[in-house]
FIMIPA-745320 format. One record per residue: residue number from 0; residue in one letter; chain; x, y, z of N, C-alpha, C, CB in turn. Coordinates in pm, whole numbers. Each point is the difference from the previous one (the first is absolute). Glycine has a CB too. Example, Ala and Ser with C-alpha at 12.3 -4.5 7.8 and 13.67 -1.06 7.14 Angstrom:
2
- 0, A, A, 1319, -569, 780, -89, 119, 0, 90, 120, 0, -189, -117, 125
- 1, S, A, 154, 222, -197, 82, 119, 6, -77, 109, 73, 118, -63, -215
***
This chain:
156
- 0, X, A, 9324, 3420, 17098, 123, 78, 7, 50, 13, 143, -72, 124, -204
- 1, X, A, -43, -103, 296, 96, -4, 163, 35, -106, 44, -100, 152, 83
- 2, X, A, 61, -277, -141, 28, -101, 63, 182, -83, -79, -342, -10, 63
- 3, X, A, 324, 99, -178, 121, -11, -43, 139, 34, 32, -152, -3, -106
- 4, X, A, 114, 86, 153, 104, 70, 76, 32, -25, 144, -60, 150, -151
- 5, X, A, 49, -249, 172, 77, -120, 124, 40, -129, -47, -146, 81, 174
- 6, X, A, 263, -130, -157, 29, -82, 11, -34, -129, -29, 46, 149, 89
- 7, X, A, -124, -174, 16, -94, -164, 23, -169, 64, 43, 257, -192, 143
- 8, X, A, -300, 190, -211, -157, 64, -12, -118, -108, -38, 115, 228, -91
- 9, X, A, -239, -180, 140, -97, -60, -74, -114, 115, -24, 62, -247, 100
- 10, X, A, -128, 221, -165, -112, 127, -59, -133, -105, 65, 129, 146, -302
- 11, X, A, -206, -74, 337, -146, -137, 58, -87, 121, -76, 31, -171, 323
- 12, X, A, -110, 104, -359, -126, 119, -71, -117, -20, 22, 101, 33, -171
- 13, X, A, -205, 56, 249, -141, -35, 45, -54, -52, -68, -24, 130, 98
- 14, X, A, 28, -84, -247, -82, -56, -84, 13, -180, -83, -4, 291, -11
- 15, X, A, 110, -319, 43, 55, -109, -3, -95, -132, 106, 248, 174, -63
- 16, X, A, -281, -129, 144, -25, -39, 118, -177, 0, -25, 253, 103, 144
- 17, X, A, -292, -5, -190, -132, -20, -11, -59, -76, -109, 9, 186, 109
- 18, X, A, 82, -195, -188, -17, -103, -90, -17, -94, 2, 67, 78, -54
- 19, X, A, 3, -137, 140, -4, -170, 67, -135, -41, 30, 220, 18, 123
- 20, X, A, -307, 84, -46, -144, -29, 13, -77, -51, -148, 7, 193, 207
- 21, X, A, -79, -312, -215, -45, -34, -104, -170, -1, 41, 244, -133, -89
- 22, X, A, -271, 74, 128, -155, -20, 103, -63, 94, 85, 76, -195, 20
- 23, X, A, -92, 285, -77, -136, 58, 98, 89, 94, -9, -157, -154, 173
- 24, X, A, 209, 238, -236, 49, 157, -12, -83, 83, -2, 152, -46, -104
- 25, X, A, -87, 150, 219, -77, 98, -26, 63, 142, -51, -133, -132, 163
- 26, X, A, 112, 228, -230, 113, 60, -3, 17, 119, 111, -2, -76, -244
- 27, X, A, 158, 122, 307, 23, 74, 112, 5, 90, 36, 48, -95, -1
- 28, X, A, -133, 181, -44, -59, 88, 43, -139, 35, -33, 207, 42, 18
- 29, X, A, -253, -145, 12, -137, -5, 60, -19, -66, 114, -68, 16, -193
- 30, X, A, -54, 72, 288, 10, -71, 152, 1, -89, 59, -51, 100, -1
- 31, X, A, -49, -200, -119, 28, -134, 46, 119, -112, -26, -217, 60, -8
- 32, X, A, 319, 6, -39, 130, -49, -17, 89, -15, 148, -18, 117, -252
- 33, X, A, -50, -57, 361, 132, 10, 94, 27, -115, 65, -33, 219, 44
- 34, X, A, -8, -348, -15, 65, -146, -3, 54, -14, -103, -134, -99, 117
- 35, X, A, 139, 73, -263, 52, -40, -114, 138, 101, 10, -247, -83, -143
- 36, X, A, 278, 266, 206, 91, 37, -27, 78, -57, 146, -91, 200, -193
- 37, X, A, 47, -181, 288, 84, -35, 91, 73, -123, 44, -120, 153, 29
- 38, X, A, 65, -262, -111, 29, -168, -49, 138, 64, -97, -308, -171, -24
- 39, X, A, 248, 267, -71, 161, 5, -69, 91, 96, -16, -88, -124, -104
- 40, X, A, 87, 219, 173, 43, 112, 71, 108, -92, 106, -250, 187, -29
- 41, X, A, 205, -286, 100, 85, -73, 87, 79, -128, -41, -155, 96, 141
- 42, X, A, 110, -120, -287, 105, -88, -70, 86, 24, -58, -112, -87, -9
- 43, X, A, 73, 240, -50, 114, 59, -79, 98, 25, 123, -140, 122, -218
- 44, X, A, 81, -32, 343, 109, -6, 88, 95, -90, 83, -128, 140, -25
- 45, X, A, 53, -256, 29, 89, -112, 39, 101, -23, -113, -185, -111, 143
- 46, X, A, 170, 95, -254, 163, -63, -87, 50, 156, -14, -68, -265, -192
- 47, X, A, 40, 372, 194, 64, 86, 56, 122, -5, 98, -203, 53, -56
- 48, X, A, 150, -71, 167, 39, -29, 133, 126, -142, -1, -284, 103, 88
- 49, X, A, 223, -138, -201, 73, -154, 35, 151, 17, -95, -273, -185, 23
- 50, X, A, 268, 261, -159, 77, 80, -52, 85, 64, 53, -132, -4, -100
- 51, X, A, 107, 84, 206, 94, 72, 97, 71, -89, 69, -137, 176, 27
- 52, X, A, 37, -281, 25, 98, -122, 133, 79, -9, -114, -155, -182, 201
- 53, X, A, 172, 130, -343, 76, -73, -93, 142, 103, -35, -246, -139, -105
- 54, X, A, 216, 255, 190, 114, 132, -67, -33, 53, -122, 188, -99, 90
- 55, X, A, -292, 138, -158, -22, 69, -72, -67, 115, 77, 12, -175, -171
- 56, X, A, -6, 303, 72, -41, 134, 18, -163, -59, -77, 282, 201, -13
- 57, X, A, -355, -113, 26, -148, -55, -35, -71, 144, -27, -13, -244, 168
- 58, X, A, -11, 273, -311, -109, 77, -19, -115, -44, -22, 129, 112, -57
- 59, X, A, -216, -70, 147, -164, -58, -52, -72, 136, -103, -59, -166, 284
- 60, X, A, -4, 81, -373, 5, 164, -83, -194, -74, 7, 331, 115, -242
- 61, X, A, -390, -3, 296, -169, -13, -9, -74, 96, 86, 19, -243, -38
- 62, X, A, -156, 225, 38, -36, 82, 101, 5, -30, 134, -110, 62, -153
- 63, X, A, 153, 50, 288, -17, -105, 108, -21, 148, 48, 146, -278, 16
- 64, X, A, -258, 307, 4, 16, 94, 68, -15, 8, 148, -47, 60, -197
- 65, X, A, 92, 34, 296, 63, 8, 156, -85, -87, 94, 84, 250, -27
- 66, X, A, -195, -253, -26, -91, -48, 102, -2, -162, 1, -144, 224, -28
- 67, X, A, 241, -233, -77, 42, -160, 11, 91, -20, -1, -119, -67, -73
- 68, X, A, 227, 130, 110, 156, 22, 70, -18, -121, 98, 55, 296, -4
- 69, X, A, -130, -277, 100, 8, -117, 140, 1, -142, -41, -142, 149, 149
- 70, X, A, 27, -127, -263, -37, -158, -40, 94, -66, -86, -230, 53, 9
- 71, X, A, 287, 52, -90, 78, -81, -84, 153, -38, 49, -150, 108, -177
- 72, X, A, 169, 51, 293, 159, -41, 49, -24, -127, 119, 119, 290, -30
- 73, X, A, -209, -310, 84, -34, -119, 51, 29, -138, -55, -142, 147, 67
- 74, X, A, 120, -148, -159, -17, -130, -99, 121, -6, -100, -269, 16, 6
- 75, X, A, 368, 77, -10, 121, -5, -11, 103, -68, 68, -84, 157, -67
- 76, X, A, 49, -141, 236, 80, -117, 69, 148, 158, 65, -75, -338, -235
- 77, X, A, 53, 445, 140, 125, 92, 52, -99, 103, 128, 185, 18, -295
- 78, X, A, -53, 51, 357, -31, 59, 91, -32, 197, -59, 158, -243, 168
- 79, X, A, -96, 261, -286, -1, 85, -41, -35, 17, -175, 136, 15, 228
- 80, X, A, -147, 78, -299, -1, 17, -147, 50, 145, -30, -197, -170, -32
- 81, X, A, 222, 193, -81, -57, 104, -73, -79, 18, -91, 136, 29, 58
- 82, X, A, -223, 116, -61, -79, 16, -49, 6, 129, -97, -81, -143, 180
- 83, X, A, 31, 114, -290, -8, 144, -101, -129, -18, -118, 304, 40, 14
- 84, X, A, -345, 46, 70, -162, 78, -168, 52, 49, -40, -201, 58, 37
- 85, X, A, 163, -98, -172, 35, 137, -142, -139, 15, 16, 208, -57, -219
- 86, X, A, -257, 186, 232, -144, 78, -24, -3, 98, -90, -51, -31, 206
- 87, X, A, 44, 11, -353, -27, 137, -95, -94, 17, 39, 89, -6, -187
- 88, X, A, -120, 119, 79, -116, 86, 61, -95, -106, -71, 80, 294, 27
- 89, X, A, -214, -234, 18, -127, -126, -42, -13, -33, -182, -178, 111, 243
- 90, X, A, 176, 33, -313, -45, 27, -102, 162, -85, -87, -211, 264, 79
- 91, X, A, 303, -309, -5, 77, -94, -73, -33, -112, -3, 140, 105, 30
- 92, X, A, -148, -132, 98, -24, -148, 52, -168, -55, -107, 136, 67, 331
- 93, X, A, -229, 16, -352, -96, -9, -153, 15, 26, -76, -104, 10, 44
- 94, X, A, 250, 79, -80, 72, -74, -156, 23, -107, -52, 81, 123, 27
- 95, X, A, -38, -168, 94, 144, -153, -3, -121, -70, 2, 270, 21, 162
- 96, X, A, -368, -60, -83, -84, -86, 37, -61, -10, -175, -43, 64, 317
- 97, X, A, -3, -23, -346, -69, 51, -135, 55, -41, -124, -56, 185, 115
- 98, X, A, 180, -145, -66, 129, -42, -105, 34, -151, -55, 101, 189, 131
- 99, X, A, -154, -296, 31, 44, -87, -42, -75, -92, -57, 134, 59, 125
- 100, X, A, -75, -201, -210, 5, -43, -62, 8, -194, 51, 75, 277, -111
- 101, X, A, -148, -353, 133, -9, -139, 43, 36, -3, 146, 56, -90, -229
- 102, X, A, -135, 172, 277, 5, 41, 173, -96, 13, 26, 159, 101, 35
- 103, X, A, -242, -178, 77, -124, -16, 63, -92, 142, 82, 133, -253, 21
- 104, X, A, -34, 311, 6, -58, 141, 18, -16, 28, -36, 26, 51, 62
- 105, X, A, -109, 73, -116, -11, 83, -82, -113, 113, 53, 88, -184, -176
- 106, X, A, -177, 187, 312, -86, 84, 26, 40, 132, 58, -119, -192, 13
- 107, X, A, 59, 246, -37, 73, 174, 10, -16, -1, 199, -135, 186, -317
- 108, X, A, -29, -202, 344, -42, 40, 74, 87, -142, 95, -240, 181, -120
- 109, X, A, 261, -253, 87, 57, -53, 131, 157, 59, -2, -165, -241, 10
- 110, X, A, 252, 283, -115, 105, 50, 2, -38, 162, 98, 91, -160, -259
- 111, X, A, -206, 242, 233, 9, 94, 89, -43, 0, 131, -1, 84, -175
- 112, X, A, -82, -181, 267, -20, -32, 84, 177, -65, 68, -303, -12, -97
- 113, X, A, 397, -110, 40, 95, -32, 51, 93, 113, -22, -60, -231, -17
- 114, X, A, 88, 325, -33, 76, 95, -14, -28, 122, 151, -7, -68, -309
- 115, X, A, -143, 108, 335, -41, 50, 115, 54, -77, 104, -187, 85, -97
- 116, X, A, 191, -226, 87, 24, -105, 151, 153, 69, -33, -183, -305, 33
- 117, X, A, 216, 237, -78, 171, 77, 1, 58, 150, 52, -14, -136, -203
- 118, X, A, -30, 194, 115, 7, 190, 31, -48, 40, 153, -85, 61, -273
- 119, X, A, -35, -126, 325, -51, 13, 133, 73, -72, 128, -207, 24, -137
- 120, X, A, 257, -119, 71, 42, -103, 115, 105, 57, 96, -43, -194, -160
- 121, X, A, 64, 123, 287, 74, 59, 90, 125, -51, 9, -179, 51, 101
- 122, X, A, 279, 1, -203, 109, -80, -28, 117, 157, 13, -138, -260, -191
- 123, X, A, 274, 194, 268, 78, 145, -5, 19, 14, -131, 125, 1, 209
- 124, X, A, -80, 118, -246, 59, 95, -119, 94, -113, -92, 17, 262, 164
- 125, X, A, 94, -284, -56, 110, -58, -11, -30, -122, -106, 80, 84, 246
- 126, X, A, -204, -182, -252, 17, -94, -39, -105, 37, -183, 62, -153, 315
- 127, X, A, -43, 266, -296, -110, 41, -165, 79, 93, -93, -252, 17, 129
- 128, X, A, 270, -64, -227, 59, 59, -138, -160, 18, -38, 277, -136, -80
- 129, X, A, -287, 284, 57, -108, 86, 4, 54, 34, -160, -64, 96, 296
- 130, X, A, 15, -124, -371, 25, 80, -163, 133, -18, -82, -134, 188, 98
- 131, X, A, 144, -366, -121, 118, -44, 36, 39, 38, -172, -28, -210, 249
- 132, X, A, 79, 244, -324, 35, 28, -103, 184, -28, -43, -241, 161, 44
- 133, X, A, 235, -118, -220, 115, -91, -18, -34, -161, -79, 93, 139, 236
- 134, X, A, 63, -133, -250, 20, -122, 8, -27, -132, 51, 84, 142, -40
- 135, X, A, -140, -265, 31, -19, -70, 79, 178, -24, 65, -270, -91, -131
- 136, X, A, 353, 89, 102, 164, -17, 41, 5, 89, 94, 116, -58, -208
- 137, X, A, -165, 191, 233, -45, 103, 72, -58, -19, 124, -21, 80, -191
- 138, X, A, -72, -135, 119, -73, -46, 128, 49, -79, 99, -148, 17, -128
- 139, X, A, 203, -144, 68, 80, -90, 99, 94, 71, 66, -25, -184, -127
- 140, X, A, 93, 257, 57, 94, 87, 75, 1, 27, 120, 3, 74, -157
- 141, X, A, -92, 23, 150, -114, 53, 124, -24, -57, 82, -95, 80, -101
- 142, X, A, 22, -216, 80, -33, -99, 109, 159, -102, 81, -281, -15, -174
- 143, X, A, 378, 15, 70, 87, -46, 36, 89, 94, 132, -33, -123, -256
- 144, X, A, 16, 243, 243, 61, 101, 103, -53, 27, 101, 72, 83, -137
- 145, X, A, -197, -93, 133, -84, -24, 118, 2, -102, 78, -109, 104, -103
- 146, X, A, 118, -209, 45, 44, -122, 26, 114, 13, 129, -57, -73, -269
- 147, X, A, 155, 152, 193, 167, -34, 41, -10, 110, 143, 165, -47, -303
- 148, X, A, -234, 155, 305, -30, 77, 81, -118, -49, 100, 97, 158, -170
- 149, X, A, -147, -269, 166, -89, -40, 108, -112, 71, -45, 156, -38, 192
- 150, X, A, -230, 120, -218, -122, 91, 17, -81, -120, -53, 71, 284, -36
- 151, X, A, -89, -397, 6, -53, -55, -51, -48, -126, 51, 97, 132, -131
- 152, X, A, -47, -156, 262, -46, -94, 84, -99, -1, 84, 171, -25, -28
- 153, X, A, -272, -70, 22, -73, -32, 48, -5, -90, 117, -38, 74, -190
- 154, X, A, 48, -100, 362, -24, -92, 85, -118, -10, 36, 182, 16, 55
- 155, X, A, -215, -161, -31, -116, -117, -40, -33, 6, 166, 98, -196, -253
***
């Protein structure tokens, strides 16, 4: 839905990206994943990046959380981004997780461990929809005004 609402857009999706790995997967969030994520953490962000050179607006919709802001706006090729967490509260985020249905996740305890990395992390205010509720149309909303108001930029 946010990516709809521009013009000339592309949607890139983490999970899209991890897929491509066929050989020797590991899954990402476990510790010994951090070559396997940062191999594609930086591919998703390159056709990202390359999307933008092309004039499209670019939502990446996945996890990326701050502490890989550098690496990934790096490997984008831009000088800047924006950035926005949706962070419900935990005890949603192990609804939804729970909830779903032909999705490779499904562990509670790594959903509440990455939910802590999130909630703890040292990220301004500005860039976290804290208890984002509504509509998903709502939501974009939200992110779209932030957007238009700057609070949402990130320099690399």
């Amino acid at each position: 839905m946010l990516a709809d609402r521009f013009p000339r857009s592309a949607l890139v999706t983490g999970d899209s990206f991890f897929a491509f790995v066929s050989g020797g997967w590991v899954a990402p969030w476990l510790p010994e994943a951090q070559e396997q994520n940062d191999v594609v953490l930086q591919a998703a962000a390159s056709a990202a990046g390359r999307f933008v050179a092309g004039g499209y607006t670019v939502v990446y919709d996945g996890v990326l959380g701050p502490w890989y802001l550098p690496t990934f706006g790096a490997a984008t090729g831009l000088s800047c981004l924006s950035y926005a967490v949706l962070l419900p509260p935990e005890q949603e985020c192990l609804a939804r997780v729970a909830g779903r249905s032909g999705h490779g996740f499904t562990d509670p305890e790594a959903t509440r461990r990455m939910h802590r990395q999130f909630a703890d992390a040292d990220i301004a205010d500005r860039h976290v929809l804290t208890d984002p509720t509504g509509p998903p149309s709502s939501l974009a909303a939200q992110i779209v005004d932030r957007l238009a108001a700057g609070v949402l930029r990130y320099e690399l």
